[in-house]
C-alpha positions as CSV (number, residue, x, y, z in Angstrom):
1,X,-170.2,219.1,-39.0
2,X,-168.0,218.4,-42.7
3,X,-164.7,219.8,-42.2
4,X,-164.0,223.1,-43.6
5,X,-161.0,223.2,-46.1
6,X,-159.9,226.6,-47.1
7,X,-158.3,226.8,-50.4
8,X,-157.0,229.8,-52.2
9,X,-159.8,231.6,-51.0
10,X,-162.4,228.8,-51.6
11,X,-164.1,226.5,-49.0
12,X,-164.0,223.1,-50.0
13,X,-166.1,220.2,-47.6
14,X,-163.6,217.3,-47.3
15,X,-166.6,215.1,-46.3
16,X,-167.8,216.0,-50.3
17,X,-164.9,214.8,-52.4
18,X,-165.6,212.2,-54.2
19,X,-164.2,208.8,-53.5
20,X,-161.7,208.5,-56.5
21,X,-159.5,210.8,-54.8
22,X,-159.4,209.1,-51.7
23,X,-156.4,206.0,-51.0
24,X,-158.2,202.6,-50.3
25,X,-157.8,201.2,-47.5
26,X,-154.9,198.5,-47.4
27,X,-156.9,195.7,-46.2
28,X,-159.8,196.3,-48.8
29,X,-156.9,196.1,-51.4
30,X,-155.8,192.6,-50.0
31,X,-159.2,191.0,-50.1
32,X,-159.9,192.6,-53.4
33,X,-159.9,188.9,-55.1
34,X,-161.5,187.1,-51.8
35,X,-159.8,185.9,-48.9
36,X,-157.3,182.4,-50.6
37,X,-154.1,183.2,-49.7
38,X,-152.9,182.9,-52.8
39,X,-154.6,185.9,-53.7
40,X,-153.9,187.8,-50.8
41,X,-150.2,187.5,-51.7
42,X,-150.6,188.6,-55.3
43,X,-152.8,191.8,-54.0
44,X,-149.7,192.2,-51.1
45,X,-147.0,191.9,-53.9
46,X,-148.7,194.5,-56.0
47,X,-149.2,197.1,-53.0
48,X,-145.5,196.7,-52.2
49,X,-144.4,197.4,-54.9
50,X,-142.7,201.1,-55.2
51,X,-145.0,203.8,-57.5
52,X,-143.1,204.8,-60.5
53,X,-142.8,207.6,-62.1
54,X,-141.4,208.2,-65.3
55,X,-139.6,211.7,-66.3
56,X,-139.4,212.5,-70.3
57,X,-136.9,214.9,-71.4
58,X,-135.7,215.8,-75.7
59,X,-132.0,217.3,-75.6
60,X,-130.2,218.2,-79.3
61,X,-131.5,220.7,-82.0
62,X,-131.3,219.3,-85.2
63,X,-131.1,215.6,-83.7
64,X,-132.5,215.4,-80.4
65,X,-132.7,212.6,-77.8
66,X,-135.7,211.7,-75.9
67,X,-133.9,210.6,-72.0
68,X,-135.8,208.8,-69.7
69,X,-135.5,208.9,-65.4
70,X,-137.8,206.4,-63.4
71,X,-137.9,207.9,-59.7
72,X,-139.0,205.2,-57.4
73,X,-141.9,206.2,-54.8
74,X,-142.8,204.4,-51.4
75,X,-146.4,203.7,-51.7
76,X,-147.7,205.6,-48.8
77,X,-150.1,204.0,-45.7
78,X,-150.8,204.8,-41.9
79,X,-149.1,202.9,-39.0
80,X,-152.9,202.4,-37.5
81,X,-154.0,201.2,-41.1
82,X,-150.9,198.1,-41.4
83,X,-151.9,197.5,-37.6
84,X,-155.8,196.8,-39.0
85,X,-154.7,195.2,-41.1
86,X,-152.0,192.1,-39.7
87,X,-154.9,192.5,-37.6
88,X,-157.6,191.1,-40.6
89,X,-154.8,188.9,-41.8
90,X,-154.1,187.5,-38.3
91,X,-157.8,186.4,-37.8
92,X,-158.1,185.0,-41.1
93,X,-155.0,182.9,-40.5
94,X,-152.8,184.4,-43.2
95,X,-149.5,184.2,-41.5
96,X,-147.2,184.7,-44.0
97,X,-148.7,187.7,-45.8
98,X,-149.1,189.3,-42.6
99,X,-145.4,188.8,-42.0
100,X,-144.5,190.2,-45.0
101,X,-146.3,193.2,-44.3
102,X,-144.8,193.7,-41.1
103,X,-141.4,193.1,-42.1
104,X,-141.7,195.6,-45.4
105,X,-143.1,198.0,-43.1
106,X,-140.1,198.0,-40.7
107,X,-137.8,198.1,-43.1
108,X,-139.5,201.1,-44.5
109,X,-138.7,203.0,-41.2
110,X,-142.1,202.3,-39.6
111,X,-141.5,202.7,-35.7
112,X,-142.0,199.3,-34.4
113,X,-144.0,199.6,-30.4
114,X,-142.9,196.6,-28.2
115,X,-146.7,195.3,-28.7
116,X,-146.0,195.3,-32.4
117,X,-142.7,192.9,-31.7
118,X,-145.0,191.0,-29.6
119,X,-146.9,190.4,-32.4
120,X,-144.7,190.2,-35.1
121,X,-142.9,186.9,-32.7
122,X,-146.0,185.5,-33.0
123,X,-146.6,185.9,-36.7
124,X,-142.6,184.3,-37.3
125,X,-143.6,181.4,-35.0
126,X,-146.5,180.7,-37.1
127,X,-145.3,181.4,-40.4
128,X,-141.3,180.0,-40.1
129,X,-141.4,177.9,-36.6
130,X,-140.4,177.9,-33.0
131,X,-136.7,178.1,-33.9
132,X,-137.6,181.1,-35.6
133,X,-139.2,182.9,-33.2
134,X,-136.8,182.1,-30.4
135,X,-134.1,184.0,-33.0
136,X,-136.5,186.9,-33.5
137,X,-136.6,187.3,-29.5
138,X,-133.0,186.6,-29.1
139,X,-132.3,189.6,-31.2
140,X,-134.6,191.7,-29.7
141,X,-133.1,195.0,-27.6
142,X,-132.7,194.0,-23.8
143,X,-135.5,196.9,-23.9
144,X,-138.4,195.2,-25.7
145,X,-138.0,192.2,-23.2
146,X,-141.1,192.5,-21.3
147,X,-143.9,191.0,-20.2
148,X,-145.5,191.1,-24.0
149,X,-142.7,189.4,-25.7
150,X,-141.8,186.6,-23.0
151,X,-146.1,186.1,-23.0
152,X,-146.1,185.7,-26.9
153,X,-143.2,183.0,-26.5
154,X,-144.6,181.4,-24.2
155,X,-148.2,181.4,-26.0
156,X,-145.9,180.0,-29.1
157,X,-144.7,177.3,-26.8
158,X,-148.2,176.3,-25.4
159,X,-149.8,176.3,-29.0
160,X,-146.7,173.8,-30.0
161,X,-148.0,171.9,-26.5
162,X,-143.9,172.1,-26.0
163,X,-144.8,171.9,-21.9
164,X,-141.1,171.7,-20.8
165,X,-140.1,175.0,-22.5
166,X,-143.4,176.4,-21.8
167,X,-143.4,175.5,-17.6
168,X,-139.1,176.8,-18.1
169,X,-140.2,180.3,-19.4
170,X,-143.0,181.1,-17.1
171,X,-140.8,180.4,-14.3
172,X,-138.1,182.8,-15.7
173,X,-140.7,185.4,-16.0
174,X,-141.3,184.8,-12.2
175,X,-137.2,185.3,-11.8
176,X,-137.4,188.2,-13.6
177,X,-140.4,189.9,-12.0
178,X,-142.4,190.7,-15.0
179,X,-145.5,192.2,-14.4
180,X,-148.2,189.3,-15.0
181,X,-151.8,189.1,-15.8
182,X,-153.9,186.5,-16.2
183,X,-153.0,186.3,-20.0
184,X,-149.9,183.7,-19.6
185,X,-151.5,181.5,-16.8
186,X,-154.5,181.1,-18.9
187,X,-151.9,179.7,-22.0
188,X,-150.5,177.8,-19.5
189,X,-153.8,175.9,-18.6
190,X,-155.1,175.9,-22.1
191,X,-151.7,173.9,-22.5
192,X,-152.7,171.5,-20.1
193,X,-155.9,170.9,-20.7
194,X,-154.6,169.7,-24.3
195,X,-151.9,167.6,-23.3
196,X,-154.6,165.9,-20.8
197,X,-153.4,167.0,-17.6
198,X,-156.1,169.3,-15.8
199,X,-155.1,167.8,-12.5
200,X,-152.2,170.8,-12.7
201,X,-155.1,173.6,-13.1
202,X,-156.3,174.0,-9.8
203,X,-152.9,174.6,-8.3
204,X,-152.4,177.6,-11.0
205,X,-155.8,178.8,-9.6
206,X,-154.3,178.6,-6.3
207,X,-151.3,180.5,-7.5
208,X,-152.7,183.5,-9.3
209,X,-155.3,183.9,-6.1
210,X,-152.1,184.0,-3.9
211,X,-150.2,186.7,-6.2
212,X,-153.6,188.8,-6.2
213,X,-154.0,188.3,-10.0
214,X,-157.4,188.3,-11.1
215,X,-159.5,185.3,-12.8
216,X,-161.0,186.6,-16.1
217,X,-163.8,185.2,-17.7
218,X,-161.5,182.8,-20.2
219,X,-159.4,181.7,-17.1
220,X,-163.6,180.6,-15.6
221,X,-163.6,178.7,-18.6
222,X,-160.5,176.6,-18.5
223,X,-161.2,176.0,-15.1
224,X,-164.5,174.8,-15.5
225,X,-163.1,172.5,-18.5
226,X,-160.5,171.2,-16.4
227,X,-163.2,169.8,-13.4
228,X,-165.3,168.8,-16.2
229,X,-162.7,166.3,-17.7
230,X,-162.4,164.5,-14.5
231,X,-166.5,164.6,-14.5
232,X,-166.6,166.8,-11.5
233,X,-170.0,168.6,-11.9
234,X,-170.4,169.6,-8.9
235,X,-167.5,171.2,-8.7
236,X,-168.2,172.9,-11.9
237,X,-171.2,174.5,-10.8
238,X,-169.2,175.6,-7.1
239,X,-166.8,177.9,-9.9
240,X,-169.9,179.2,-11.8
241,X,-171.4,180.3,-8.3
242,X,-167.7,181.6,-7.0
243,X,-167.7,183.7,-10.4
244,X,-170.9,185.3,-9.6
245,X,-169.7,185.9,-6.0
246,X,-166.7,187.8,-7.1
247,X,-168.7,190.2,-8.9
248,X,-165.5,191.6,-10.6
249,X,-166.2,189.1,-13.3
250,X,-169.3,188.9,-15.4
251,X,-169.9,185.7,-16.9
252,X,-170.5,186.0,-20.7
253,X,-172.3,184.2,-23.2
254,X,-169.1,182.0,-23.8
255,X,-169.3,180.5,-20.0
256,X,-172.7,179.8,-20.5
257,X,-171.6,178.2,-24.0
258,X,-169.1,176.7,-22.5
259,X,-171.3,175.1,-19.4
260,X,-174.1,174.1,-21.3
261,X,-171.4,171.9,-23.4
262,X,-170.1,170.2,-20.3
263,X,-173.7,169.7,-19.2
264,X,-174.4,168.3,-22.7
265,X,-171.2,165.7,-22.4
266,X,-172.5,164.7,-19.1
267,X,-176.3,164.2,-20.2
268,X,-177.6,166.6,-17.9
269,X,-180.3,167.6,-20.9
270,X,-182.6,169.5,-18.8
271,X,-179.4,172.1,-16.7
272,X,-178.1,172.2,-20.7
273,X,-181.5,173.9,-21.8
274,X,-181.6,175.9,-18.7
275,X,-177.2,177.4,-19.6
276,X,-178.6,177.9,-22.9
277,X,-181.4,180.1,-22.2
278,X,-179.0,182.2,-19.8
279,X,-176.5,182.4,-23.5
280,X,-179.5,183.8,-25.3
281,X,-180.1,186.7,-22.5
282,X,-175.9,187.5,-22.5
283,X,-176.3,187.3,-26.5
284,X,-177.3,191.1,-26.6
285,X,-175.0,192.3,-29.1
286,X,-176.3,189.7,-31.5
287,X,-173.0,187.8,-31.6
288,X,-172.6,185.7,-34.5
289,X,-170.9,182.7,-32.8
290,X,-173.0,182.5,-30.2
291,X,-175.5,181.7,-32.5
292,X,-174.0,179.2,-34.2
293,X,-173.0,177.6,-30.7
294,X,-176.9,178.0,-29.6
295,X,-178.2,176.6,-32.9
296,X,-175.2,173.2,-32.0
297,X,-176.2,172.6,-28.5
298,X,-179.5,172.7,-29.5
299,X,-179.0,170.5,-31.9
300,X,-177.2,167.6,-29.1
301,X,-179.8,168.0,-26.5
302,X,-182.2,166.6,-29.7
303,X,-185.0,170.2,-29.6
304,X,-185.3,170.6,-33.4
305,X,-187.7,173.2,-33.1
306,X,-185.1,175.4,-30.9
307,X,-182.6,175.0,-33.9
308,X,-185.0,176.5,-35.9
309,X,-186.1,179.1,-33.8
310,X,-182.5,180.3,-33.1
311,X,-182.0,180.2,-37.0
312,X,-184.5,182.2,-37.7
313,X,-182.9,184.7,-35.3
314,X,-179.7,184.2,-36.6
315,X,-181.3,184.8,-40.1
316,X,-182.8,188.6,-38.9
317,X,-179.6,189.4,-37.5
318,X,-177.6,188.7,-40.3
319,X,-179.5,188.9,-43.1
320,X,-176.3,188.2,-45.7
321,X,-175.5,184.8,-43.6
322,X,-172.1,183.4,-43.9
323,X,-171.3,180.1,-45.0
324,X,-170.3,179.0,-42.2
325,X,-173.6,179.5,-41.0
326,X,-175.4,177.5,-43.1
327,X,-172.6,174.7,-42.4
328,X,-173.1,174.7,-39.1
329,X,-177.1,174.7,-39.5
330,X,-176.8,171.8,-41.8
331,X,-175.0,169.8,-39.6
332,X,-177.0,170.5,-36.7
333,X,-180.1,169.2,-39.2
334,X,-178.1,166.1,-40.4
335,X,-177.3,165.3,-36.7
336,X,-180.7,165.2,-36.0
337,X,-182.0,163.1,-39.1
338,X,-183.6,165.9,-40.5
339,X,-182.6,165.3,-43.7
340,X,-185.9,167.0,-45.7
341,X,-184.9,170.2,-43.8
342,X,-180.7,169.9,-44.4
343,X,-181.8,169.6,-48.1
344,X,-184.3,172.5,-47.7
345,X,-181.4,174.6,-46.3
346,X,-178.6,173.7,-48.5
347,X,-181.1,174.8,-51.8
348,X,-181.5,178.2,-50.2
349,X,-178.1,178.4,-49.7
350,X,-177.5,177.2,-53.1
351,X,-179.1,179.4,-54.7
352,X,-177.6,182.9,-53.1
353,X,-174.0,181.7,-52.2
354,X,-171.9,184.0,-53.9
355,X,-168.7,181.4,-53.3
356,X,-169.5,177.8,-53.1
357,X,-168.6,175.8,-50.2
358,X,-167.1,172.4,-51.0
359,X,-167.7,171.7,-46.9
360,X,-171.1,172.3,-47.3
361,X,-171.9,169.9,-50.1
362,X,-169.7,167.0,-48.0
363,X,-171.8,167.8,-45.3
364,X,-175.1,166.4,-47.2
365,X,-173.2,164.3,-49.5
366,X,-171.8,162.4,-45.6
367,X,-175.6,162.6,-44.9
368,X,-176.5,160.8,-48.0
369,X,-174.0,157.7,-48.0
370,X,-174.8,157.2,-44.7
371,X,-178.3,156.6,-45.9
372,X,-177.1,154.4,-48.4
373,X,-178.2,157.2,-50.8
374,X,-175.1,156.7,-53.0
375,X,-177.0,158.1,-56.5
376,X,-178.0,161.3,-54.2
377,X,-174.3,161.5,-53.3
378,X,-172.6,161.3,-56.6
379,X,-175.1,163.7,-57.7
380,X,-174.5,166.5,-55.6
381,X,-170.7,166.2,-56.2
382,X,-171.5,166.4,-60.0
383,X,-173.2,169.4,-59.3
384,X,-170.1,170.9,-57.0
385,X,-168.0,170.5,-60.1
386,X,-170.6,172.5,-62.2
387,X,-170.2,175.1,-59.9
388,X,-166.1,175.5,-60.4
389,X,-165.7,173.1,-57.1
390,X,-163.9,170.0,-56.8
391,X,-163.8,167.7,-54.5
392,X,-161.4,167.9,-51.6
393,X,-160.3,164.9,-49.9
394,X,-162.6,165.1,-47.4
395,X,-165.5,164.3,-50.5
396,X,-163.1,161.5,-51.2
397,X,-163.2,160.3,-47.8
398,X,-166.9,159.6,-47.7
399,X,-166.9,158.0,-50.7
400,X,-164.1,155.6,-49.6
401,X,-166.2,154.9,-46.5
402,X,-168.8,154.0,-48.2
403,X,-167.5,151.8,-50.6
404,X,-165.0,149.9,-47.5
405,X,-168.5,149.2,-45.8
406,X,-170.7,147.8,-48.6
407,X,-167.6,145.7,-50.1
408,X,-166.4,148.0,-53.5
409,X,-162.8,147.7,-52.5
410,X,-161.8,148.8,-56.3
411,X,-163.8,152.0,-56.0
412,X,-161.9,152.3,-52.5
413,X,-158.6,152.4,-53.7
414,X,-159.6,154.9,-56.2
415,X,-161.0,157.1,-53.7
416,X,-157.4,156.6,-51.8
417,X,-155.9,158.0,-55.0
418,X,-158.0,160.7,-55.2
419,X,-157.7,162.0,-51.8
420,X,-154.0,161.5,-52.2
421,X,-153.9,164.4,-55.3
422,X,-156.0,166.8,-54.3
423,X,-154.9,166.5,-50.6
424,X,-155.7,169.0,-47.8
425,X,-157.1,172.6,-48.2
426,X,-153.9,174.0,-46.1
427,X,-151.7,171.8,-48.6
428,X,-150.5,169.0,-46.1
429,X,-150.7,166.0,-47.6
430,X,-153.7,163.5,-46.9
431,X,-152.4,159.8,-45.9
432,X,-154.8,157.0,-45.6
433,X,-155.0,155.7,-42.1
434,X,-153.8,152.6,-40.8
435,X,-156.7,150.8,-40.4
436,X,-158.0,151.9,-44.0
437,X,-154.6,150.4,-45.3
438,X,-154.4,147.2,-43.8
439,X,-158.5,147.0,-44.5
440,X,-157.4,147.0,-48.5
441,X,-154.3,144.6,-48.6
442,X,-156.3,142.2,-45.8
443,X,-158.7,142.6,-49.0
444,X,-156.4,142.0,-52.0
445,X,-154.4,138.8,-49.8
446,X,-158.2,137.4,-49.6
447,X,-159.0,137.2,-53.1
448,X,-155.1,136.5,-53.8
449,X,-155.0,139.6,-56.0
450,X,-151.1,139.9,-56.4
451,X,-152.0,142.8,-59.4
452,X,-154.2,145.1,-56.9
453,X,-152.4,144.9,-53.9
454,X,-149.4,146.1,-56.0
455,X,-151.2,148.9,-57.6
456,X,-152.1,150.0,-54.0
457,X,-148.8,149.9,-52.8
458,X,-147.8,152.0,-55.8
459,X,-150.3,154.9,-55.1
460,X,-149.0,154.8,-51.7
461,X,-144.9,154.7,-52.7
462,X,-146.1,158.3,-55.4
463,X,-147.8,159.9,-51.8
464,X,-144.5,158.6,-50.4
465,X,-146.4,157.0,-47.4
466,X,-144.8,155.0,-45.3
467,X,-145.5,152.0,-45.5
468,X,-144.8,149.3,-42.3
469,X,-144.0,145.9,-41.8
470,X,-147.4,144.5,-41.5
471,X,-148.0,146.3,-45.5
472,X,-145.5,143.9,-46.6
473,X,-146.2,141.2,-45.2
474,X,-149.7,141.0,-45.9
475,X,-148.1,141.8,-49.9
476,X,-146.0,138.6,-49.2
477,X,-149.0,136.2,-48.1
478,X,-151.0,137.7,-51.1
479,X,-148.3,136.2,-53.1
480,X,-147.7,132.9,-51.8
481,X,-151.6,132.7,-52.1
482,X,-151.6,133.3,-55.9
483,X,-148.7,131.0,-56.3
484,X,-146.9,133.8,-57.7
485,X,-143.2,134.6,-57.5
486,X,-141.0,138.0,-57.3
487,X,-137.6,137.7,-57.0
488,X,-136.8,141.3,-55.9
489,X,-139.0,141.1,-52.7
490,X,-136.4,140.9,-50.5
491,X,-134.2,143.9,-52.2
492,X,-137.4,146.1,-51.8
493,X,-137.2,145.1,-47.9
494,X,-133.8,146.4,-47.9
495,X,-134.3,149.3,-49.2
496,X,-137.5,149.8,-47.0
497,X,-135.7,148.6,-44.1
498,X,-138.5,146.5,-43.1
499,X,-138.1,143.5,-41.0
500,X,-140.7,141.0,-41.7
501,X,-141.8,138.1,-39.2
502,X,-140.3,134.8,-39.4
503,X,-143.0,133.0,-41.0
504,X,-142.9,135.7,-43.8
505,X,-139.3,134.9,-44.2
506,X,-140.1,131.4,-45.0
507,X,-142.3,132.5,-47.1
508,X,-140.0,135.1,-49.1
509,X,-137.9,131.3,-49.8
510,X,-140.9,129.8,-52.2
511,X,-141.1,133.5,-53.4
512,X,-138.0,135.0,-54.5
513,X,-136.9,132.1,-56.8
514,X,-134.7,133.4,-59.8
């Protein structure tokens, strides 16, 4: 039933007014222009700042004077609205607008819960650093010391793989007898598991059986991860059967995600079909990334026609399918050397996507190179940039591959100095690797081209890359090849402080004539 206003003698039904009177929500505000952070900020800026309302008044008879008052407004919004949405922002990984917002809202007198200082550590450690963080804790009441602000620390730590600090807070928790769940003993394993020492999670198993804590299904997970890295299957399968036995925990679709993958890695095909057909039955809220990890496995144990067939499902679930969706289909497609059907799914996507996906052009642009389809290639990443795209550096990156393999080491180094301006999405800068570096001057000493190995060193020096010892000495060799002479090689040295190899340093004697 609406609710019932009752209004100077008139019922009104709430549920009936229309939706111009109504406040949008904050989060809807946010996204407004999509989901780039630069326009999240711009949407944040504009929320925050105060409503104003401006007062006219006319004093005087015969001359008057027209004052003015601005009166400054908070704009007004629900503590369980800002929680949605650092909540949106957070799984979107927009750390610093969702810091922002939680700061503002403090300031603005909105009662902070210890949960929400848990959160808010985690959101400064993301968005300003550790160092941060540990100052945001430091200042915290003696109060708001609990279990959920040591845990986010110590989730910081283990994200930062910072083990020593990590293994040092978890025991002070201990000291302090903090009441603890699985949550910081599975950040603790995930820790180890990434800094490649699983031998250390069957002891913490050990531990949280002894102090009664009980294994969840993520804690499963890591465990099985952990036996799987020392390519103990058998051991594996004794958890997955221990899990069932405890009956507290019910394995979900992501432990049969997650065993399927380790039968994958092992090639234990036909125990990776039968995991996957136990994720479909656990899939029964339709979960979109279960799909997606079906539609991948699939794709590695080499059944085509099961890719498709969980497409299609996928498809009739979610009948606006994300991008990321159709990325991960394509790849599964180009992985299998289906590329009729990759091209067949990228048109489809093509022609509905409502913002275009420069990782899902690379994806078939990769597939084409690899082919040797270079004219295919350069055409699709004409048509990106027809539809407002540019390359990014992974485009560039397949290019340069290409060229590198089939000898165009010109076209190379322009694919360098591509990759170097537009750099990375999240605005690190993109470096050339090692091997691609010394692959190009190895190149240029070859042909005793003095001109191009300098021109590369020069894109490098405007990405400020470092560049080693072995750079320069190949640069010196190229030289002494050409029978050309530099004499302020050795002041560049200096001012690199590189230390070259004696037979370089001979070299630099023929070289550096004035």
């Amino acid at each position: 039933m609406a609710v019932q206003q009752l209004h100077f003698g008139r019922t009104k039904s709430v549920a009936k007014r229309s939706k111009k009177y109504l406040e949008e929500a904050l989060y809807v505000r946010l996204f407004r222009e999509g989901s780039a952070e630069v326009s999240v900020r711009h949407q944040l800026n504009q929320f925050l700042k105060s409503n104003v309302r401006v007062y006219k008044w006319e004093v005087g008879n015969n001359f008057k004077r027209v004052f003015e008052r601005k009166v400054y407004y908070p704009k007004r919004v629900f503590k369980w609205e800002v929680g949605d949405t650092l909540k949106k922002l957070r799984e979107r990984k927009l750390y610093y607008p969702a810091v922002k917002l939680s700061e503002t809202m403090t300031k603005r007198g909105m009662n902070q819960t210890v949960s929400d200082q848990a959160i808010h550590l985690d959101l400064v450690a993301k968005s300003r650093g550790i160092a941060a963080a540990e100052n945001y804790f430091i200042g915290l009441p003696e109060l708001s010391k609990n279990h959920l602000c040591y845990g986010a620390l110590l989730n910081c730590y283990c994200k930062e793989l910072m083990t020593e600090k990590a293994e040092a807070l978890m025991e002070k928790m201990k000291e302090l007898n903090l009441p603890l769940s699985s949550i910081p003993y599975n950040s603790l394993m995930t820790l180890y598991t990434k800094t490649g020492q699983p031998e250390k999670i069957p002891t913490i198993i050990q531990e949280m059986k002894a102090s009664h804590i009980m294994l969840d299904s993520y804690t499963y997970n890591v465990w099985m991860r952990a036996l799987a890295a020392v390519n103990d299957i058998a051991e594996v399968e004794r958890v997955i059967d221990e899990m069932k036995r405890d009956g507290r925990v019910t394995g979900d679709w992501t432990t049969y995600s997650n065993l399927a993958s380790i039968y994958v890695d092992a090639g234990l095909f036909e125990k990776a079909g039968n995991a996957l057909k136990e994720l479909e039955k656990r899939n029964a809220c339709r979960d979109l990334s279960a799909y997606q990890f079906l539609i991948t496995l699939y794709g590695r144990t080499g059944k085509l026609l099961e890719v498709y067939r969980v497409w299609r499902s996928l498809r009739l679930a979610f009948p606006k399918t994300a991008n990321i969706s159709y990325l991960n289909m394509i790849q599964a497609l180009v992985n299998l050397k289906d590329l009729p059907g990759a091209e067949k799914c990228f048109k489809e996507w093509e022609s509905g996507c409502s913002t275009y996906d420069i990782r899902i052009a690379n994806t078939l642009i990769g597939a084409y190179a690899k082919e040797g389809l270079l004219e295919n290639a350069e055409k699709l990443k004409e048509q990106a940039r027809r539809r407002g795209t540019k390359p990014n550096a992974k485009t560039w990156e397949i290019f340069l591959d290409y060229y590198l393999k089939n000898g165009n080491f010109k076209l190379a180094v322009d694919c360098v100095a591509n990759a170097i301006s537009v750099g990375r999405g999240d605005g690190r800068k993109w470096v050339p690797s090692s091997v691609i570096v010394s692959s190009l001057m190895r190149h240029s000493e070859q042909e005793k081209d003095v001109d191009g190995a300098e021109g590369f060193l020069e894109i490098l020096n405007k990405a400020e890359v470092n560049v080693g010892a072995e750079v320069f000495e190949s640069l010196i060799r190229t030289y002494a090849a050409a029978g050309r002479t530099s004499p302020v090689i050795r002041r560049r040295l200096k001012m690199e402080n590189v230390k070259v190899n004696e037979d370089c340093l001979k070299l630099l004697e023929t070289i550096c004539v004035e």
